[in-house]
C-alpha positions as CSV (number, residue, x, y, z in Angstrom):
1,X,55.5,79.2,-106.2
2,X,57.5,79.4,-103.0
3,X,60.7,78.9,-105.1
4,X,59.7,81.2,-107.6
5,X,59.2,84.0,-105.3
6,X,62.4,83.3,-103.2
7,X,64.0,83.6,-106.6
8,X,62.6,87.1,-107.7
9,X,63.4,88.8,-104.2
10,X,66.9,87.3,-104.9
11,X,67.0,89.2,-108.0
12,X,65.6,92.6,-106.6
13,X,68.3,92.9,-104.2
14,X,70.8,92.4,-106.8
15,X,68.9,95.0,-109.2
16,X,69.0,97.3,-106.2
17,X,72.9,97.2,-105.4
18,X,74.9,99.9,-107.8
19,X,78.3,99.6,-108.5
20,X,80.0,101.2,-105.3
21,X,77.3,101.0,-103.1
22,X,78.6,98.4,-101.2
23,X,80.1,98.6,-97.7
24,X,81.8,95.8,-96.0
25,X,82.1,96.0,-92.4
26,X,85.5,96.9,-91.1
27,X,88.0,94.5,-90.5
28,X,89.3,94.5,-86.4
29,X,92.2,92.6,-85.8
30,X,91.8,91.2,-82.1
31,X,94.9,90.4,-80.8
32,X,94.6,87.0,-78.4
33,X,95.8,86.7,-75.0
34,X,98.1,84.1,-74.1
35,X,97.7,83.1,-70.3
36,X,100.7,80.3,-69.1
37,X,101.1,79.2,-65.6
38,X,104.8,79.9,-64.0
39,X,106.3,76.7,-63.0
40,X,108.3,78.5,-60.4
41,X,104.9,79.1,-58.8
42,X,102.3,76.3,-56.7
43,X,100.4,74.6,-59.8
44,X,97.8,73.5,-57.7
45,X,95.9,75.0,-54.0
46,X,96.8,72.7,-51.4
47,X,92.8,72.3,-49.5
48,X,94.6,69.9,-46.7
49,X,93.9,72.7,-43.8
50,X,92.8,75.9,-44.2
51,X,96.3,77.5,-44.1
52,X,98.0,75.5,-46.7
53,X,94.9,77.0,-48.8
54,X,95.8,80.3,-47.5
55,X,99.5,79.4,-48.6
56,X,98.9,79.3,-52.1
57,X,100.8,81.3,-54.7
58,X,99.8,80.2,-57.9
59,X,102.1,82.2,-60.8
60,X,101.4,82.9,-64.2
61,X,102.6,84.7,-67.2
62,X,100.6,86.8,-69.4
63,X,101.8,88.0,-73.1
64,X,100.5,88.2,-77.1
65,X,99.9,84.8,-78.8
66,X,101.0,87.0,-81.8
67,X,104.2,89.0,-80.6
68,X,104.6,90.8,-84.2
69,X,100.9,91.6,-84.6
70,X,98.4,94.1,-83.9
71,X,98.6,95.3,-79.9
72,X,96.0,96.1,-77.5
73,X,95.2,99.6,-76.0
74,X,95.2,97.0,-72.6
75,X,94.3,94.0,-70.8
76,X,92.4,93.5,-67.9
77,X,93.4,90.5,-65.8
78,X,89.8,88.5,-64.5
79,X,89.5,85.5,-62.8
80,X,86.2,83.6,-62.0
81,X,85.6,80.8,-59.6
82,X,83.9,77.7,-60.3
83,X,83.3,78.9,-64.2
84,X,80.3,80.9,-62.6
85,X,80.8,83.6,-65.6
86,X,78.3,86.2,-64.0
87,X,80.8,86.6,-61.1
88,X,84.0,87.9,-62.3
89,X,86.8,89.4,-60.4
90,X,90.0,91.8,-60.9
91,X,93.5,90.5,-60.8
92,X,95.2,93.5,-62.4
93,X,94.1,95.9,-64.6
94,X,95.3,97.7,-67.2
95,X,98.3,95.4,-68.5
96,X,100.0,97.0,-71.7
97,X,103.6,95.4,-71.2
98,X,104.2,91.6,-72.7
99,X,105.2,89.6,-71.2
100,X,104.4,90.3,-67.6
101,X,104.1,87.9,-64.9
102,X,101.7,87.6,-62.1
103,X,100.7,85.7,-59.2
104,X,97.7,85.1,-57.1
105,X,97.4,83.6,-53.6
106,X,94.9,81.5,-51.4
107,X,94.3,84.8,-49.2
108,X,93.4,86.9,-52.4
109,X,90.9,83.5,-53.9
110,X,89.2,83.5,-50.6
111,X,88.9,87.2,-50.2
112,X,87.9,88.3,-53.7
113,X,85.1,84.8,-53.9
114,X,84.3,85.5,-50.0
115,X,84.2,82.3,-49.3
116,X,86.8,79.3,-48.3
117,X,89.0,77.3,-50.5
118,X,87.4,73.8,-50.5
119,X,88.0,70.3,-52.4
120,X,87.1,71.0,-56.0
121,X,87.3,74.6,-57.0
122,X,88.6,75.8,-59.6
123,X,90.3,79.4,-60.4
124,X,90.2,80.5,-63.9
125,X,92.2,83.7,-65.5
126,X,91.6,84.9,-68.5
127,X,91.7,88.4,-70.0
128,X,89.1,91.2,-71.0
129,X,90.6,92.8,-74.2
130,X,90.5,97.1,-75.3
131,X,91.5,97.5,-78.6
132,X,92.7,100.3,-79.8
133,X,89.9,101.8,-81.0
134,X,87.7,100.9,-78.2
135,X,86.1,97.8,-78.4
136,X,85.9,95.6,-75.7
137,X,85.9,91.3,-76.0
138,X,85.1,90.0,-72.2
139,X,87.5,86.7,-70.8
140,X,84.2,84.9,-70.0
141,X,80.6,86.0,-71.1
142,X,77.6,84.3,-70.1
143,X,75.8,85.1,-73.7
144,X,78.8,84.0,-76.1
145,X,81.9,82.2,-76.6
146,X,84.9,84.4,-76.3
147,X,87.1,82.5,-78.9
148,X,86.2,80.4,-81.7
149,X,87.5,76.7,-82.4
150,X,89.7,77.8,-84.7
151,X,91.8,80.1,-82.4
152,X,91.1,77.4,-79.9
153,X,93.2,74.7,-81.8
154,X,96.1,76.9,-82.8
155,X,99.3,75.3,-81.5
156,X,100.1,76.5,-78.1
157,X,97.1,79.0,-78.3
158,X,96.3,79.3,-74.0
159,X,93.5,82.2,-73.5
160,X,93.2,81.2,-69.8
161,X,95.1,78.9,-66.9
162,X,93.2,77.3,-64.0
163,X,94.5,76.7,-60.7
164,X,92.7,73.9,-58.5
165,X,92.0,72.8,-55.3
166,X,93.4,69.1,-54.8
167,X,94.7,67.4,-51.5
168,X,98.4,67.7,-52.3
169,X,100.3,64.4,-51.2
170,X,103.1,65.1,-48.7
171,X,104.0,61.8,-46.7
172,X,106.0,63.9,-44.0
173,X,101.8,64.7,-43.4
174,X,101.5,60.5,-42.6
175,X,104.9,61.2,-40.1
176,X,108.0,61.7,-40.2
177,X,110.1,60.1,-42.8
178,X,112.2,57.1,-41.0
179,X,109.3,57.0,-38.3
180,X,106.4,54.4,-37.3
181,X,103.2,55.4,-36.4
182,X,100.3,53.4,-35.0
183,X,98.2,53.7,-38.3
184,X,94.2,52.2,-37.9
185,X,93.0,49.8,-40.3
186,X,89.8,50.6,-41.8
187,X,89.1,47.8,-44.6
188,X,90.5,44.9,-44.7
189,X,89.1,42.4,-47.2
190,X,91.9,39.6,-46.7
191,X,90.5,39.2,-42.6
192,X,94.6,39.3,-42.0
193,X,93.3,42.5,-39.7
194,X,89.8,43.6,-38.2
195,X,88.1,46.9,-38.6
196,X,89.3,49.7,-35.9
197,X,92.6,47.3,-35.1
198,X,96.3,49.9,-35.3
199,X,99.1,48.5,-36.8
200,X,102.4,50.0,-37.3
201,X,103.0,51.5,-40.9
202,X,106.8,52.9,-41.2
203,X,107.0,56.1,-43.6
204,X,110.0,55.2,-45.2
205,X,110.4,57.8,-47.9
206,X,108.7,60.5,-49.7
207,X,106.9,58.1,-51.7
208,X,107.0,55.1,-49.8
209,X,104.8,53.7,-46.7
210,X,105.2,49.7,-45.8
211,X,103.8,47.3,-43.2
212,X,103.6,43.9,-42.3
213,X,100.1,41.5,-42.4
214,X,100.3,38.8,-39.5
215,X,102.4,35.4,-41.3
216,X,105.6,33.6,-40.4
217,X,108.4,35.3,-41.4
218,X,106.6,38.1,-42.2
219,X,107.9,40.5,-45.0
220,X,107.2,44.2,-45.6
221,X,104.4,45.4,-47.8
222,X,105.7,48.5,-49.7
223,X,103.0,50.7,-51.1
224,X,104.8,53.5,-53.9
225,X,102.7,56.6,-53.8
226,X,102.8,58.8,-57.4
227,X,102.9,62.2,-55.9
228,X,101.4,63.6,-59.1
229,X,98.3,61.5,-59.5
230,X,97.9,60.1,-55.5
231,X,98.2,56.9,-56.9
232,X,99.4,53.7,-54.6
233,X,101.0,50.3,-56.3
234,X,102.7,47.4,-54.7
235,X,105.3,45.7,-57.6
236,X,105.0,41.9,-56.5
237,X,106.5,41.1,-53.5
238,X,106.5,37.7,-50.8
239,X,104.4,38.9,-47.4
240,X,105.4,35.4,-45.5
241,X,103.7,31.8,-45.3
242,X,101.0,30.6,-43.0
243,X,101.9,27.6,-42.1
244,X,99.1,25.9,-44.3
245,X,101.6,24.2,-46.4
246,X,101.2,26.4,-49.1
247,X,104.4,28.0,-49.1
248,X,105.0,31.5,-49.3
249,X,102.3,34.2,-49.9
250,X,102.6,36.9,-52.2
251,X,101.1,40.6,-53.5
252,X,101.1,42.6,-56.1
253,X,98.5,46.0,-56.6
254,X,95.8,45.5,-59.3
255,X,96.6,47.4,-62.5
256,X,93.7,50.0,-62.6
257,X,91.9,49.4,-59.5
258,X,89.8,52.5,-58.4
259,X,90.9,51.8,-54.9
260,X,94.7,52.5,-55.6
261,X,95.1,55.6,-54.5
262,X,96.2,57.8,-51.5
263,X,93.6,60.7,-49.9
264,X,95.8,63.4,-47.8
265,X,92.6,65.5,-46.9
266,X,91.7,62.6,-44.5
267,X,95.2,60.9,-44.1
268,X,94.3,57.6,-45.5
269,X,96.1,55.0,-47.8
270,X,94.5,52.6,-50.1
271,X,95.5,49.6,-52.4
272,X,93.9,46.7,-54.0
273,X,95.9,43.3,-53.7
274,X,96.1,40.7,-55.4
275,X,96.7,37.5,-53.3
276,X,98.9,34.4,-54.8
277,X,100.7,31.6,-53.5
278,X,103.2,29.0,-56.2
279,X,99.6,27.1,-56.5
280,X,97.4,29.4,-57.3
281,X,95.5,33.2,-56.9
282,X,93.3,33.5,-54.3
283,X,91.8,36.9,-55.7
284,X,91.7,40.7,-55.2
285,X,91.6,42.3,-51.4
286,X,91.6,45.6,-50.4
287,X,93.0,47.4,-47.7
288,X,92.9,51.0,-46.7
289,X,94.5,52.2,-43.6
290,X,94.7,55.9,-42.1
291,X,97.0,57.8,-40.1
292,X,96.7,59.0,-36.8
Protein backbone atom coordinates (compact mmCIF):
# COMPACT_ATOMS: atom_id res chain seq x y z
CA UNK A 1 0.00 0.00 0.00
CA UNK A 2 2.86 2.24 0.93
CA UNK A 3 4.30 1.76 -2.58
CA UNK A 4 1.24 2.17 -4.13
CA UNK A 5 0.47 5.45 -2.76
CA UNK A 6 4.10 6.79 -3.13
CA UNK A 7 3.45 5.87 -6.78
CA UNK A 8 0.10 7.88 -7.31
CA UNK A 9 1.42 11.19 -5.63
CA UNK A 10 4.35 10.60 -8.12
CA UNK A 11 1.94 10.72 -10.84
CA UNK A 12 -0.22 13.75 -9.54
CA UNK A 13 2.64 16.03 -9.62
CA UNK A 14 3.44 15.01 -13.05
CA UNK A 15 -0.42 15.47 -14.10
CA UNK A 16 -0.18 18.84 -12.42
CA UNK A 17 3.01 20.31 -14.33
CA UNK A 18 1.86 21.92 -18.01
CA UNK A 19 4.03 22.37 -20.64
CA UNK A 20 5.88 25.67 -19.73
CA UNK A 21 5.24 25.87 -16.31
CA UNK A 22 8.40 24.93 -15.29
CA UNK A 23 11.07 27.27 -13.71
CA UNK A 24 14.50 26.31 -13.11
CA UNK A 25 16.37 28.24 -10.63
CA UNK A 26 18.91 30.62 -12.18
CA UNK A 27 22.21 29.62 -12.88
CA UNK A 28 25.04 32.03 -10.73
CA UNK A 29 28.42 31.59 -11.85
CA UNK A 30 30.68 32.08 -8.60
CA UNK A 31 33.84 32.93 -9.51
CA UNK A 32 36.64 31.19 -6.92
CA UNK A 33 39.26 33.03 -5.14
CA UNK A 34 42.67 31.89 -5.51
CA UNK A 35 44.78 32.81 -2.19
CA UNK A 36 48.90 31.95 -2.82
CA UNK A 37 51.45 32.79 -0.27
CA UNK A 38 54.49 35.26 -1.68
CA UNK A 39 57.72 33.54 -1.33
CA UNK A 40 59.41 36.92 -1.07
CA UNK A 41 57.47 37.13 2.20
CA UNK A 42 58.12 35.08 6.01
CA UNK A 43 56.18 31.64 5.35
CA UNK A 44 56.04 31.01 8.74
CA UNK A 45 55.66 33.46 12.43
CA UNK A 46 58.77 33.12 14.19
CA UNK A 47 57.15 32.51 18.27
CA UNK A 48 61.00 32.39 19.61
CA UNK A 49 60.40 35.96 21.65
CA UNK A 50 57.83 38.06 21.42
CA UNK A 51 59.46 40.43 18.93
CA UNK A 52 60.43 38.07 16.30
CA UNK A 53 56.47 37.31 16.47
CA UNK A 54 56.03 40.97 16.21
CA UNK A 55 58.54 40.75 13.14
CA UNK A 56 56.39 38.85 10.94
CA UNK A 57 55.45 39.80 7.49
CA UNK A 58 53.77 37.03 5.98
CA UNK A 59 52.95 37.97 2.01
CA UNK A 60 50.40 36.69 -0.18
CA UNK A 61 48.85 37.04 -3.43
CA UNK A 62 45.26 37.14 -4.23
CA UNK A 63 43.67 36.73 -7.89
CA UNK A 64 40.73 34.61 -10.04
CA UNK A 65 41.30 30.80 -10.24
CA UNK A 66 39.46 31.43 -13.52
CA UNK A 67 41.13 34.59 -15.19
CA UNK A 68 38.73 34.49 -18.41
CA UNK A 69 35.56 33.82 -16.43
CA UNK A 70 32.88 35.58 -14.76
CA UNK A 71 34.28 38.54 -12.27
CA UNK A 72 33.18 39.57 -8.94
CA UNK A 73 31.60 42.97 -8.00
CA UNK A 74 34.55 42.50 -5.04
CA UNK A 75 36.40 40.58 -2.48
CA UNK A 76 36.75 41.09 0.93
CA UNK A 77 40.03 39.86 2.38
CA UNK A 78 39.26 37.82 6.11
CA UNK A 79 41.41 36.00 8.19
CA UNK A 80 40.53 33.95 11.24
CA UNK A 81 42.76 32.56 13.99
CA UNK A 82 42.86 29.14 15.11
CA UNK A 83 39.86 28.08 12.45
CA UNK A 84 37.53 29.66 15.27
CA UNK A 85 35.03 30.60 12.14
CA UNK A 86 32.62 32.78 14.44
CA UNK A 87 35.59 35.25 14.92
CA UNK A 88 36.54 36.68 11.57
CA UNK A 89 38.61 39.68 10.95
CA UNK A 90 39.31 42.34 7.96
CA UNK A 91 42.55 42.27 6.00
CA UNK A 92 41.35 44.47 3.08
CA UNK A 93 38.21 45.14 1.79
CA UNK A 94 36.90 45.69 -1.29
CA UNK A 95 39.56 44.03 -3.71
CA UNK A 96 38.35 44.27 -7.45
CA UNK A 97 41.96 44.28 -9.19
CA UNK A 98 43.62 40.55 -9.89
CA UNK A 99 46.12 39.96 -9.13
CA UNK A 100 46.96 42.03 -6.06
CA UNK A 101 49.32 41.24 -3.40
CA UNK A 102 49.14 41.70 0.23
CA UNK A 103 50.89 41.20 3.43
CA UNK A 104 50.12 40.82 7.02
CA UNK A 105 52.36 41.23 10.00
CA UNK A 106 52.80 39.84 13.71
CA UNK A 107 51.70 43.44 15.09
CA UNK A 108 48.45 43.36 12.86
CA UNK A 109 47.77 39.08 14.14
CA UNK A 110 48.19 40.18 17.60
CA UNK A 111 46.18 43.37 17.39
CA UNK A 112 43.22 42.26 15.27
CA UNK A 113 42.99 38.48 17.63
CA UNK A 114 43.97 40.76 20.86
CA UNK A 115 45.99 38.40 22.09
CA UNK A 116 49.81 37.16 21.75
CA UNK A 117 51.29 35.09 19.06
CA UNK A 118 52.04 31.72 20.74
CA UNK A 119 53.37 28.09 19.67
CA UNK A 120 50.66 26.62 17.50
CA UNK A 121 48.50 29.23 15.95
CA UNK A 122 47.49 29.31 12.97
CA UNK A 123 46.34 32.37 10.59
CA UNK A 124 44.00 31.55 7.83
CA UNK A 125 42.94 34.04 4.76
CA UNK A 126 40.45 33.42 2.76
CA UNK A 127 37.88 35.61 0.88
CA UNK A 128 34.14 36.72 1.32
CA UNK A 129 32.82 36.85 -2.33
CA UNK A 130 29.93 39.86 -3.88
CA UNK A 131 28.81 38.95 -7.05
CA UNK A 132 27.57 40.98 -9.30
CA UNK A 133 24.31 40.80 -8.62
CA UNK A 134 24.51 40.80 -4.95
CA UNK A 135 25.01 37.66 -3.40
CA UNK A 136 27.35 37.12 -0.88
CA UNK A 137 29.41 33.44 -0.29
CA UNK A 138 31.41 33.96 3.27
CA UNK A 139 35.43 32.59 3.36
CA UNK A 140 34.51 30.51 6.46
CA UNK A 141 30.97 29.86 7.82
CA UNK A 142 30.20 28.08 10.78
CA UNK A 143 26.77 26.43 9.27
CA UNK A 144 28.32 25.33 5.71
CA UNK A 145 31.17 24.44 3.74
CA UNK A 146 32.23 27.28 1.55
CA UNK A 147 33.54 25.09 -1.50
CA UNK A 148 32.67 21.72 -2.55
CA UNK A 149 35.19 18.70 -3.11
CA UNK A 150 35.03 19.15 -6.44
CA UNK A 151 36.41 22.79 -6.64
CA UNK A 152 38.52 21.62 -3.80
CA UNK A 153 40.50 19.08 -6.02
CA UNK A 154 40.84 21.17 -9.08
CA UNK A 155 44.57 21.45 -9.89
CA UNK A 156 46.17 24.27 -8.26
CA UNK A 157 42.61 25.40 -6.88
CA UNK A 158 44.00 27.53 -3.29
CA UNK A 159 40.77 29.33 -1.65
CA UNK A 160 42.90 30.24 1.46
CA UNK A 161 46.82 30.21 2.76
CA UNK A 162 47.74 29.75 6.51
CA UNK A 163 50.54 31.25 8.16
CA UNK A 164 51.86 29.42 11.43
CA UNK A 165 53.44 29.92 14.46
CA UNK A 166 56.72 27.53 14.64
CA UNK A 167 60.07 28.08 16.47
CA UNK A 168 62.09 28.98 13.45
CA UNK A 169 65.74 27.34 13.63
CA UNK A 170 68.53 30.03 13.51
CA UNK A 171 71.86 28.43 15.01
CA UNK A 172 73.47 32.06 15.32
CA UNK A 173 70.44 31.81 18.33
CA UNK A 174 72.73 28.66 19.86
CA UNK A 175 75.99 31.39 19.39
CA UNK A 176 77.80 32.67 17.16
CA UNK A 177 78.87 30.70 14.17
CA UNK A 178 82.80 29.78 14.77
CA UNK A 179 82.13 30.10 18.58
CA UNK A 180 81.96 27.61 21.74
CA UNK A 181 79.65 27.92 24.31
CA UNK A 182 79.31 26.11 27.63
CA UNK A 183 76.13 24.15 26.57
CA UNK A 184 74.35 21.94 29.76
CA UNK A 185 73.60 18.48 29.28
CA UNK A 186 70.21 17.48 30.14
CA UNK A 187 69.83 13.61 29.12
CA UNK A 188 72.30 11.55 28.67
CA UNK A 189 71.46 7.81 28.23
CA UNK A 190 75.07 6.61 27.32
CA UNK A 191 76.33 7.90 31.36
CA UNK A 192 79.45 9.42 29.09
CA UNK A 193 77.94 12.82 30.95
CA UNK A 194 75.68 13.45 34.10
CA UNK A 195 72.55 15.48 34.31
CA UNK A 196 73.16 19.41 34.89
CA UNK A 197 77.17 18.80 33.80
CA UNK A 198 78.28 21.91 30.70
CA UNK A 199 80.21 20.77 28.08
CA UNK A 200 81.54 22.76 25.21
CA UNK A 201 79.43 22.50 21.93
CA UNK A 202 81.10 24.56 18.94
CA UNK A 203 78.41 26.14 16.48
CA UNK A 204 80.21 25.44 13.49
CA UNK A 205 77.86 26.43 10.73
CA UNK A 206 74.38 27.38 10.02
CA UNK A 207 73.40 23.88 10.22
CA UNK A 208 75.97 22.25 12.16
CA UNK A 209 76.66 21.94 16.10
CA UNK A 210 79.54 19.23 17.33
CA UNK A 211 81.05 18.17 20.56
CA UNK A 212 83.19 15.70 22.04
CA UNK A 213 81.93 12.59 24.70
CA UNK A 214 84.86 11.84 27.24
CA UNK A 215 87.28 8.83 25.25
CA UNK A 216 90.93 8.68 24.10
CA UNK A 217 91.47 10.45 21.21
CA UNK A 218 88.34 11.83 21.33
CA UNK A 219 86.62 12.84 17.91
CA UNK A 220 83.89 15.37 17.18
CA UNK A 221 80.19 14.52 17.18
CA UNK A 222 78.61 16.55 14.29
CA UNK A 223 74.92 16.85 14.65
CA UNK A 224 73.32 18.37 10.87
CA UNK A 225 70.24 20.34 11.68
CA UNK A 226 67.43 20.44 8.58
CA UNK A 227 66.41 24.06 8.94
CA UNK A 228 63.08 23.23 7.33
CA UNK A 229 61.88 20.42 9.49
CA UNK A 230 64.21 21.02 12.90
CA UNK A 231 65.39 17.78 12.34
CA UNK A 232 69.14 16.63 13.89
CA UNK A 233 71.16 13.46 12.21
CA UNK A 234 74.67 12.35 12.86
CA UNK A 235 76.02 10.24 9.37
CA UNK A 236 78.29 7.60 11.18
CA UNK A 237 81.22 8.83 12.45
CA UNK A 238 84.34 7.35 15.15
CA UNK A 239 83.89 9.32 18.70
CA UNK A 240 87.32 7.66 20.21
CA UNK A 241 88.15 4.21 22.14
CA UNK A 242 88.00 3.65 25.83
CA UNK A 243 90.71 1.88 26.49
CA UNK A 244 88.53 -1.41 27.08
CA UNK A 245 90.12 -3.12 24.23
CA UNK A 246 87.47 -2.76 22.05
CA UNK A 247 88.80 -0.50 19.62
CA UNK A 248 87.26 2.50 18.43
CA UNK A 249 83.64 3.63 19.24
CA UNK A 250 81.39 4.79 16.78
CA UNK A 251 77.75 6.81 16.19
CA UNK A 252 75.41 7.21 13.80
CA UNK A 253 71.59 9.05 14.55
CA UNK A 254 68.68 6.50 14.39
CA UNK A 255 66.58 6.80 11.18
CA UNK A 256 63.20 8.04 12.55
CA UNK A 257 63.76 8.49 16.11
CA UNK A 258 61.17 10.96 17.60
CA UNK A 259 64.00 12.38 19.61
CA UNK A 260 65.93 13.73 16.46
CA UNK A 261 65.12 16.99 16.39
CA UNK A 262 66.20 20.54 17.50
CA UNK A 263 63.56 22.99 19.72
CA UNK A 264 64.73 26.87 19.35
CA UNK A 265 61.81 28.08 21.61
CA UNK A 266 63.85 26.57 24.54
CA UNK A 267 67.42 26.35 22.86
CA UNK A 268 67.83 22.76 23.05
CA UNK A 269 69.43 19.98 20.72
CA UNK A 270 68.45 16.48 20.61
CA UNK A 271 69.61 13.14 18.87
CA UNK A 272 69.22 9.56 19.28
CA UNK A 273 72.59 7.49 18.87
CA UNK A 274 73.31 4.51 17.99
CA UNK A 275 76.46 3.06 19.77
CA UNK A 276 78.92 0.43 17.86
CA UNK A 277 82.17 -0.72 18.17
CA UNK A 278 84.03 -3.48 15.12
CA UNK A 279 82.41 -6.22 17.60
CA UNK A 280 79.20 -5.36 18.01
CA UNK A 281 76.07 -2.54 18.82
CA UNK A 282 75.64 -1.68 22.06
CA UNK A 283 72.15 -0.02 21.29
CA UNK A 284 70.32 3.32 21.01
CA UNK A 285 71.17 6.48 23.54
CA UNK A 286 69.94 9.68 23.64
CA UNK A 287 71.32 12.86 24.31
CA UNK A 288 69.81 16.32 24.44
CA UNK A 289 71.72 19.26 25.39
CA UNK A 290 70.65 23.12 25.66
CA UNK A 291 72.23 26.33 25.18
CA UNK A 292 73.07 28.82 27.60
Amino acid sequence: MKKLLTFSLALLLIASCKKGDTKLPKSVQVPPPLITVDPSGDATINVQTAATADAFNGKFKVNLYYPQGAKPAKFDIVIIKNTDFATVKTVAAGVTTFPTSLAVTGVQLRTWFNAPIVLGDSFTIGANVTTTDGRFYPAFSTVAQPYSSGILSAPGFSPSVTFSAVCQFHITDYGAIGSTAPFTVVRDDAGFFTVGQTIPVTIVDATHFSFEYPTNNPKAVIIAVNALTNGTTVTKQVIGDLGDGLGNYSVNSVTGDPANFVFPCNLTVSVTLDITVAAGDFGNYTIVLKAP
